[in-house]
C-alpha positions in Angstrom: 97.3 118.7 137.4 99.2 121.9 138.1 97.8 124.2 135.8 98.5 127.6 136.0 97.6 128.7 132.0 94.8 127.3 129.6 95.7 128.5 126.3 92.8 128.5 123.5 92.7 127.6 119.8 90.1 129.5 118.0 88.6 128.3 115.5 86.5 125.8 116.8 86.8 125.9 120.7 86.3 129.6 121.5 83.8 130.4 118.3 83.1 128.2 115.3 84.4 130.0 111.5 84.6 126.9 110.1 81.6 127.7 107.8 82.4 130.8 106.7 86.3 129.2 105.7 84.2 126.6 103.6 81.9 129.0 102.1 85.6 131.6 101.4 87.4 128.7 99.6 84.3 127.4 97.9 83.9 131.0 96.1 87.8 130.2 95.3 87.3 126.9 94.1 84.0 127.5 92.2 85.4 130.2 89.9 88.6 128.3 89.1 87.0 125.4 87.9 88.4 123.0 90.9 86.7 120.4 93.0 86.2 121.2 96.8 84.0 120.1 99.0 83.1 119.3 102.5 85.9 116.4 103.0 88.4 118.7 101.0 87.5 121.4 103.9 88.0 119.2 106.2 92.0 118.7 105.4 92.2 122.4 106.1 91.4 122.8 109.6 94.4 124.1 111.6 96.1 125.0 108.4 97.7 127.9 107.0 96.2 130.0 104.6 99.1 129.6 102.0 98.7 125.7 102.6 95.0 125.5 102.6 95.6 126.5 98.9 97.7 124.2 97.9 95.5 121.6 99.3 92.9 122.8 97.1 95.1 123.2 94.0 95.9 119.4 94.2 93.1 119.3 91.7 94.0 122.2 89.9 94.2 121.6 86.0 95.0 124.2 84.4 97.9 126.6 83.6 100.6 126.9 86.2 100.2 129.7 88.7 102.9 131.8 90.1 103.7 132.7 93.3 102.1 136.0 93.2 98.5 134.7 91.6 98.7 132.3 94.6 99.3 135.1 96.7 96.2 137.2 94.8 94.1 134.2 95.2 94.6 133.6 99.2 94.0 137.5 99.7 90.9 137.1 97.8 89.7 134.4 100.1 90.7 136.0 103.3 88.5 139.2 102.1 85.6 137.1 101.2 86.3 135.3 104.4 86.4 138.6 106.7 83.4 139.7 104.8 81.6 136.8 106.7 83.4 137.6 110.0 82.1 141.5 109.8 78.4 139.8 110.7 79.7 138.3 114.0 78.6 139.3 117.3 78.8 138.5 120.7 75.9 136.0 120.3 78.8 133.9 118.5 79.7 133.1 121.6 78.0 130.0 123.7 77.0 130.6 127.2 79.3 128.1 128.2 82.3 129.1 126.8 81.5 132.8 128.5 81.3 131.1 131.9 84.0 128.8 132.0 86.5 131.6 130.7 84.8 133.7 133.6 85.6 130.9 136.3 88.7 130.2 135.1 90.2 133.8 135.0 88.4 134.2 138.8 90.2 131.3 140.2 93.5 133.0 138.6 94.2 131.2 135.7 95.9 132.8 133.1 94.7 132.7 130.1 95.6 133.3 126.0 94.5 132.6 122.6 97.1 130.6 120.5 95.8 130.6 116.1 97.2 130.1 113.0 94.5 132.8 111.9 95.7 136.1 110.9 92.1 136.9 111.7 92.4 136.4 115.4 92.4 139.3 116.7 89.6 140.8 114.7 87.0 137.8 115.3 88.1 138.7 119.2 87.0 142.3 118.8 83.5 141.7 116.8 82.4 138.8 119.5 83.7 141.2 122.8 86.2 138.3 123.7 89.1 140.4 123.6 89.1 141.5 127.2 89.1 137.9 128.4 92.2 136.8 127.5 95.6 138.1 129.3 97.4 137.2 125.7 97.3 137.0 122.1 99.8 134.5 119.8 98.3 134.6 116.5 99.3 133.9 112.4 100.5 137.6 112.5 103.3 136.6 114.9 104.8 133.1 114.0 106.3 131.5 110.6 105.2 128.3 111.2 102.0 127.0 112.1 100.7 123.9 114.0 101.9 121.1 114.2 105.0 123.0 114.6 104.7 124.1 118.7 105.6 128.1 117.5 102.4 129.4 118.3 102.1 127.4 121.8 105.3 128.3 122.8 105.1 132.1 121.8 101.8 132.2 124.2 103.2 131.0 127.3 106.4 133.1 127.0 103.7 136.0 126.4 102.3 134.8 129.5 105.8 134.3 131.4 104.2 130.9 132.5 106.1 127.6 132.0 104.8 125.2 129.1 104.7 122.2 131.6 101.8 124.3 133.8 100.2 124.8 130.5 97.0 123.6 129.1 95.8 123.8 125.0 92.5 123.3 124.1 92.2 122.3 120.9 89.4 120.6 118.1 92.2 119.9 115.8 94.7 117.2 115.3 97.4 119.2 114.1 96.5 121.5 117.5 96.6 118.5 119.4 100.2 117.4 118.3 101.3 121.5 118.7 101.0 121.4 122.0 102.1 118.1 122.9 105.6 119.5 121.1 105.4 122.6 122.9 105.5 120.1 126.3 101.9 121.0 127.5 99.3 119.2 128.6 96.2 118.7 126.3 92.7 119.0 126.2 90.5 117.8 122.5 87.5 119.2 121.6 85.5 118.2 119.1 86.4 116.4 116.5 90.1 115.9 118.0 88.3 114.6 121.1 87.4 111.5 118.5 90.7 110.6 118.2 91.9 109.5 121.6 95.1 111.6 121.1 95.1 114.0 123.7 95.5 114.0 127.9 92.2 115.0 128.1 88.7 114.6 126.0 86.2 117.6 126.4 82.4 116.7 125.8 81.6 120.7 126.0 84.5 123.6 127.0 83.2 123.6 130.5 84.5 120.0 131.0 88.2 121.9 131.7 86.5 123.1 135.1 86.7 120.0 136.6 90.1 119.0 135.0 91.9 122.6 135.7 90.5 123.4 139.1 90.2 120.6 140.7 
């Protein structure tokens, strides 16, 4: 394929947060009486913050909240949450993520992060990723998140590449469909790779090597 951009989700492909999200809601959860737990977490992956809340108040019982205390209660979790991310370091990072971005930027590739995470930019700085990517699209810049294609679609025109010689990488169904609407070509990690959904399935991040430069 004629790729000319492989753009990144975070959470997952690049450096795995997962934990410290379960851990942020859990706190959340724990001291408003609600049920969560690891299959709950699950339903949050590639979702907003604000929505990621509502999933968890499904089994809310008691007195209605407004939209401020809803507000209060996801700001609470992202502090908790950033208070995990303040212990993350460049050793966050796998070996072979660090190569493949290398060879991919020195065969010219351009390359850019696409999140829904408001965080993005901050777990960039604390694992020394920043400098790897030639863009950033993140929850800061968009008012819709994946599945909607916003985020996809913002990085390539950040990049000034057309979304047909684009690539996403993504562990997440909802990341999976994103880019498919943005009219790139995909690549599943993880658990999306499971699911036979996307144009490519990744065993480890390295794997786009041999689809992108060959």
């Amino acid at each position: 394929m004629d790729t000319q951009a492989v753009i990144f989700d975070l959470d997952g492909v690049l450096v795995h947060t997962d934990r410290f999200h379960y851990l942020a809601w859990k706190k959340i959860s724990d001291e408003m009486g609600i049920y969560f737990d690891e299959q709950i977490n699950a339903r949050l992956r590639g979702v907003s913050r604000m929505e990621s809340l509502e999933i968890i108040l499904e089994r809310y019982t008691g007195p209605a909240l407004s939209d401020k205390e809803k507000e209060e209660l996801a700001t609470k979790k992202n502090e908790i949450y950033r208070n995990y991310l303040s212990q993350m370091s460049p050793l966050d990072v796998s070996g072979d993520v660090k190569n493949t971005l290398r060879k991919l930027r020195e065969a010219g590739i351009k390359l850019a992060v696409g999140s829904s995470s408001k965080n993005t930019k901050f777990i960039l700085e604390k694992t020394n990723l920043a400098d790897d990517f030639d863009e950033v699209a993140d929850g800061t810049m968009i008012t819709k998140t994946k599945p909607d294609p916003e985020v996809f679609s913002l990085a390539a025109k950040l990049l000034g590449i057309d979304s047909a010689k684009c690539l996403v990488v993504e562990d997440a169904v909802a990341g999976i469909e994103a880019g498919k609407a943005a009219g790139m070509k995909t690549a599943a990690y993880g658990d999306a790779a499971q699911r036979g959904i996307a144009d490519h399935d990744l065993g480890r991040i390295s794997d786009l090597l041999e689809i992108v430069l060959k």
